[in-house]
N, C-alpha and C positions, 0 to 999 in steps of 0.2 A: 314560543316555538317558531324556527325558521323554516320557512315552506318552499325555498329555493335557492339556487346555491349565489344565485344573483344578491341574495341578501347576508353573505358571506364575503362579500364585497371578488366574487371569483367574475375574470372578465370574459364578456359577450361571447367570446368565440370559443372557448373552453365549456362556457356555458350549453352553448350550441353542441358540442361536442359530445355533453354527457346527455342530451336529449336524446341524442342519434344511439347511445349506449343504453337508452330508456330508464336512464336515471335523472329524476325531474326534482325531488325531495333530498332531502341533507341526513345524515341517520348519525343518531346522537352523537358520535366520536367524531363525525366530521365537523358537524355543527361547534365543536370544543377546539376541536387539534386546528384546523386551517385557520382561524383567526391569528390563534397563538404562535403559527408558524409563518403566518402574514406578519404579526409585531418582530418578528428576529426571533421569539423565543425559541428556547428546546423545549421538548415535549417529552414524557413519559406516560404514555399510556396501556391502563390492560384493557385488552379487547381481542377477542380471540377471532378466528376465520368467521365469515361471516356475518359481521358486524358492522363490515366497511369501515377499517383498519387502512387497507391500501389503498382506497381514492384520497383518505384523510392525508397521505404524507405526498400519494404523485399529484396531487392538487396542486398544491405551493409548488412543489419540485417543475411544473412544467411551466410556470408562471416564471420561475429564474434563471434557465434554461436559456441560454445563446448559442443559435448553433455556428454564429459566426468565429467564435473561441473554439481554435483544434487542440483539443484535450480535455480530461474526464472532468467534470464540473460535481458530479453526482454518483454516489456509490449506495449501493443498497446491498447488504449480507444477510444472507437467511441457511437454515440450516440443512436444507434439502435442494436435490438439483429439479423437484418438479415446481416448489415453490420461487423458486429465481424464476422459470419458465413462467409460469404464471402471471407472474408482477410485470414481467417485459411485453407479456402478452397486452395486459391493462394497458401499459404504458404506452406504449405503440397505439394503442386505440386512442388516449387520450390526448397526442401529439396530433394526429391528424396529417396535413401535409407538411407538415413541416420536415425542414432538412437535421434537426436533429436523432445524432445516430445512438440508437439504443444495444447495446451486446449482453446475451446472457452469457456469465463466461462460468459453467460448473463443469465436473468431473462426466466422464464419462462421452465423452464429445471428442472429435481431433483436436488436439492439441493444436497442431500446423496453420488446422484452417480459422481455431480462435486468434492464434498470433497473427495472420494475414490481417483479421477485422479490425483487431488494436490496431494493427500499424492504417489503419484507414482513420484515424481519428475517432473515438467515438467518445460520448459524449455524455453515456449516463453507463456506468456498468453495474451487472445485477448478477451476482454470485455465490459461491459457496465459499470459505476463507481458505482452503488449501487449494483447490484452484487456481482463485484469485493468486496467492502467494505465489505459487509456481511461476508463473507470469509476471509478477514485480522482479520475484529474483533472478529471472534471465535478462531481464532489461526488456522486455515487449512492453510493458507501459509504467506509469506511474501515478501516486495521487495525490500531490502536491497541490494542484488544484482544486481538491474535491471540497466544496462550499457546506455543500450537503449530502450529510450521512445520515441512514436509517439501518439500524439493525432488529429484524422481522424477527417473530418466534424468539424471543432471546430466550426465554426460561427453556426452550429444548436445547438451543446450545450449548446452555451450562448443562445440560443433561449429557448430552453428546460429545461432552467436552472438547468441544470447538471456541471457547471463549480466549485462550491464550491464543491460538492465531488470528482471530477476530480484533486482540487489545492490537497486535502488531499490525495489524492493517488499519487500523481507525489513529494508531502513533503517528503512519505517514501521510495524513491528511492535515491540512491547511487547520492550523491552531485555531484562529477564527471562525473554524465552518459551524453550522445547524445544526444539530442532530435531534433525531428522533427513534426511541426505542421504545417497541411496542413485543407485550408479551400477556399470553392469555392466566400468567398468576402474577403478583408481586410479592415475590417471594423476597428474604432476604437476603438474598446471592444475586437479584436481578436489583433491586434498592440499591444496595453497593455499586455493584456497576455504573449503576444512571447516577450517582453524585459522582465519581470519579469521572464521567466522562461528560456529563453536561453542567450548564450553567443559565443562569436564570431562569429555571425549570420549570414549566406549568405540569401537572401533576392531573390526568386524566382516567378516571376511573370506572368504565364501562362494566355494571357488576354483569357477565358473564350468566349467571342464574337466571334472573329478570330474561336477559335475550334470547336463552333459551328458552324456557317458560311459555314466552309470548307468544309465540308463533307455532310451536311443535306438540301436536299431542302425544302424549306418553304413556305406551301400556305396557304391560306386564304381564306375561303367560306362562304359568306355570307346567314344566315339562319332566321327560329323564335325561339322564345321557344317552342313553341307546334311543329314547324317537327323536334327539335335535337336528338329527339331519332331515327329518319325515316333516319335523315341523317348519320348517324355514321354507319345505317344498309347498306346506299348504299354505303360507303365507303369502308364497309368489302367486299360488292361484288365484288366492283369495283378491290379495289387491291386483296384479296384473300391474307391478308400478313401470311407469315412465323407464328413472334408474335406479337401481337399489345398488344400497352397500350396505355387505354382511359382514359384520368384525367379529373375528378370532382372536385368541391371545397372541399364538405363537404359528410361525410360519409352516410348519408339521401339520394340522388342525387348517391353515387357510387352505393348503393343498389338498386335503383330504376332504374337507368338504366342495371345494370348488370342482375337481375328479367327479366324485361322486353325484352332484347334478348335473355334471355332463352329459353322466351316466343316463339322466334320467331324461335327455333331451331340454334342458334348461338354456337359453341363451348367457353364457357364463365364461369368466376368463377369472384368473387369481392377480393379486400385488401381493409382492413378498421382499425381503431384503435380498435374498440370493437370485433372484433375476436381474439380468445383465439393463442397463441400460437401453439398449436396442429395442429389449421386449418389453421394457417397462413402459417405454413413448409408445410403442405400436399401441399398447393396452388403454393405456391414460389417453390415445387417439379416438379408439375404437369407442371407446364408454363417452367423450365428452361428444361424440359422434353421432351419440344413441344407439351405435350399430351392436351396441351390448347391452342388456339389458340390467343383469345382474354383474357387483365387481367385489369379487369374496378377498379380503383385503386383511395384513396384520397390520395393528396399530399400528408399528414405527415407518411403515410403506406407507400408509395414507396418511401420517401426518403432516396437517397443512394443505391439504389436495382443497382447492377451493374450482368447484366444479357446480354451472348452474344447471338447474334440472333435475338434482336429485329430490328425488320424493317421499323412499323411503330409505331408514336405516335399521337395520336389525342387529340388535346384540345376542350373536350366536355364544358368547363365553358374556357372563354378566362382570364388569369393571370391578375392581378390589378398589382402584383409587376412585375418588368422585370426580376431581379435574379430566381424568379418560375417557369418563362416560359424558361430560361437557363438552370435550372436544370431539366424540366422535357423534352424538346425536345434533352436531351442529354443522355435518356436511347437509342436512337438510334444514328446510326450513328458512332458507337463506334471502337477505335483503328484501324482508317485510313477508316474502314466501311465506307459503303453510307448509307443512310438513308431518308427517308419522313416524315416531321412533317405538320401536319394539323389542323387550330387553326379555329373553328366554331366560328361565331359572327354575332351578331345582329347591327340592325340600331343605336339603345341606345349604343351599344359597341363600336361601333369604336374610340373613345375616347382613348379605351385603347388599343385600332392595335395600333392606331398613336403612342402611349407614348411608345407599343416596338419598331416598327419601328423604331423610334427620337433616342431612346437612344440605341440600338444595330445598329444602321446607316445600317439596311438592307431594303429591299422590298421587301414583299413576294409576288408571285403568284397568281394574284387571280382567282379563277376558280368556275366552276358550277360543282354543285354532278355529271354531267357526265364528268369529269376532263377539260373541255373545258377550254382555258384559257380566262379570260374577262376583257376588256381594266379598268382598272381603271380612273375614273375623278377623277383630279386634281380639289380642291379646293382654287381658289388665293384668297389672302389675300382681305377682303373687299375694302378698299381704292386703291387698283390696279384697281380690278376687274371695279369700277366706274369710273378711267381714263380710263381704255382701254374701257368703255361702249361710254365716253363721246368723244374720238378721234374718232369714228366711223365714216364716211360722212353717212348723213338722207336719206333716201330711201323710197320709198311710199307714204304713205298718209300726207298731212302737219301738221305739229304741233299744237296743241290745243293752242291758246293761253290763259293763264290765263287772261281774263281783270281785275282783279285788278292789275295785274301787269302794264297793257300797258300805262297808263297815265305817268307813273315813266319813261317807257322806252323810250317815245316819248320826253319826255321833254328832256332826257339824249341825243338822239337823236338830237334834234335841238339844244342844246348847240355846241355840238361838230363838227354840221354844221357850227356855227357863228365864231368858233374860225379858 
């Protein structure tokens, strides 16, 4: 086990860096990925938010990094304009003084005054890939230079299908460069990918399960649809967290519940796909700010939001997939953090506890809105359940007998006398 990053062979001053970032330990994907991206290799790793994914790739990246070279040396593509925000954020911290220029260049920002920053040289860009595009093909920059590429979130990419403009921007990077792709499944769509576009590949596999597990307790409250909004409010009472996020399926349902604890004087704001960029930074300001308490959020908006300080998470609609309920009970709990995830469900639902239960091999907690814990009944298997009915010894009252049966039985009966 490595117990600082000093023993990752990462130097003094970087070292110093991540101290001041109060990060002193290595967390298993970095302990794996930075050596291997110390040797030249490329890297394929799953490891989703939260895992320390993104010191593992700007670790190396700030070690290669000249800021005496005017032109982009480093590109990083992620599938969202809060997660480029994010990583530039890291990145910037993890440079220190130094004169290298970091640009987030995604959608929803002045055009104008991105192209002003390219033509200043920079030096690491951190994007979305139609962005990014937009800006190659007007001629405001290029990345002929780029040594080192990382594409973040790749399995929502291919979701998002963002990948064919993502292939055309990793074409115009320097044959020779690093890459590193990191994605919280490996699926067969993101395997494809990592052999067409890396080579001598170390193959990094942070099971996602385990890190959830470790650090997050997990309960389970059985509700209806008409009190789920009643119950989320006793929740907030109940804990009074730091910050919570409550996830919804669909952006109808985020607004509706978010409204409605307004209503009830809740410190509360919503994420959704139809709010404008503007409001979506004041938001994602205001929550990383703590000046919000609560951030009622649909899945595809907070995907990737890597945000410290959340405490808890609440599953106001319970996940159909298992990977959704991984990645959204993993805005808490974060980098060694404890954390509370609490998933609401109805009697129709349980269906889908079981299928996360089954396939993340865990047991949550079941408890009542006053946190009471409540024994769960086990459900055995039908055919058990009618042997162990039928091994019983009768008790009480005598058995009914069916008379159409008994003429069959008597006869069977005196046969078995005679013989």
């Amino acid at each position: 086990m490595v117990n600082s990053f000093a023993e990752l062979k990462v130097c003094a001053e970087t070292v110093e860096l991540l101290k001041q970032m109060g990060i002193k330990k290595p967390m298993p994907v970095q302990e794996q990925a930075i050596p291997a991206l110390f040797a030249g290799r490329d890297v394929i790793a799953r490891a989703q938010t939260g895992t320390g994914k993104t010191l593992a790739f700007l670790v190396p990246m700030v070690e290669r990094l000249d800021a005496a070279k005017p032109f982009v040396q480093a590109l990083v593509i992620t599938p969202t304009r809060e997660l480029a925000q994010q990583i530039a954020v890291e990145l910037k911290k993890l440079l220190g003084g130094s004169e290298v220029k970091v640009l987030a260049v995604t959608g929803g920002r002045d055009f104008e005054a991105q192209k002003h920053k390219l033509d200043g040289k920079s030096h690491v860009l951190i994007g979305t890939p139609g962005r990014l595009l937009d800006h190659i093909r007007k001629g405001n920059t290029n990345l002929g230079g780029v040594k080192y590429l990382v594409l973040d979130e790749v399995d929502e990419m291919l979701k998002q299908g963002f990948i064919d403009e993502a292939s055309e921007l990793i074409a115009m990077t320097d044959p020779e460069r690093q890459t590193m792709l990191c994605s919280a499944t490996l699926s067969e769509e993101v395997q494809k990918l990592g052999k067409r576009i890396t080579r001598n590949c170390a193959l990094i596999d942070i099971d996602p399960n385990k890190a959830t597990v470790e650090n997050i307790k997990q309960i389970c409250i059985k509700t209806t649809d008409e009190y789920r909004n009643k119950a989320v409010a006793s929740l907030i009472d109940r804990y009074n967290p730091y910050l919570m996020i409550v996830f919804c399926f669909s952006k109808e349902r985020t607004k509706e519940l978010g409204e409605w604890l307004g209503t009830q004087g809740y410190n509360v704001d919503v994420l959704h796909g139809e709010m404008s960029q503007a409001k979506r930074k004041t938001v994602m300001k205001a929550f990383r700010e703590a000046k919000l308490q609560v951030l009622v959020a649909s899945d595809l908006a907070a995907r990737g939001l890597d945000i410290e300080g959340v405490t808890h998470v609440v599953n106001y609609d319970i996940p159909h997939d298992v990977d959704w309920y991984v990645h959204r009970i993993g805005r808490t709990g974060r980098a060694g953090n404890e954390g509370i995830a609490v998933t609401l469900y109805t009697a129709e639902e349980v269906k889908w506890l079981k299928n996360i239960e089954n396939k993340l091999d865990v047991k949550m907690e079941r408890q009542n809105l006053d946190g009471k814990t409540i024994a769960r009944r086990e459900h055995a298997p039908v055919q058990k359940k009618r042997k162990a009915e039928a091994a019983k010894p009768k008790r009480g009252k005598k058995a009914v007998v069916d008379k159409r049966k008994a003429p069959k039985t008597g006869s069977n009966r005196r046969q078995n006398k005679n013989k």
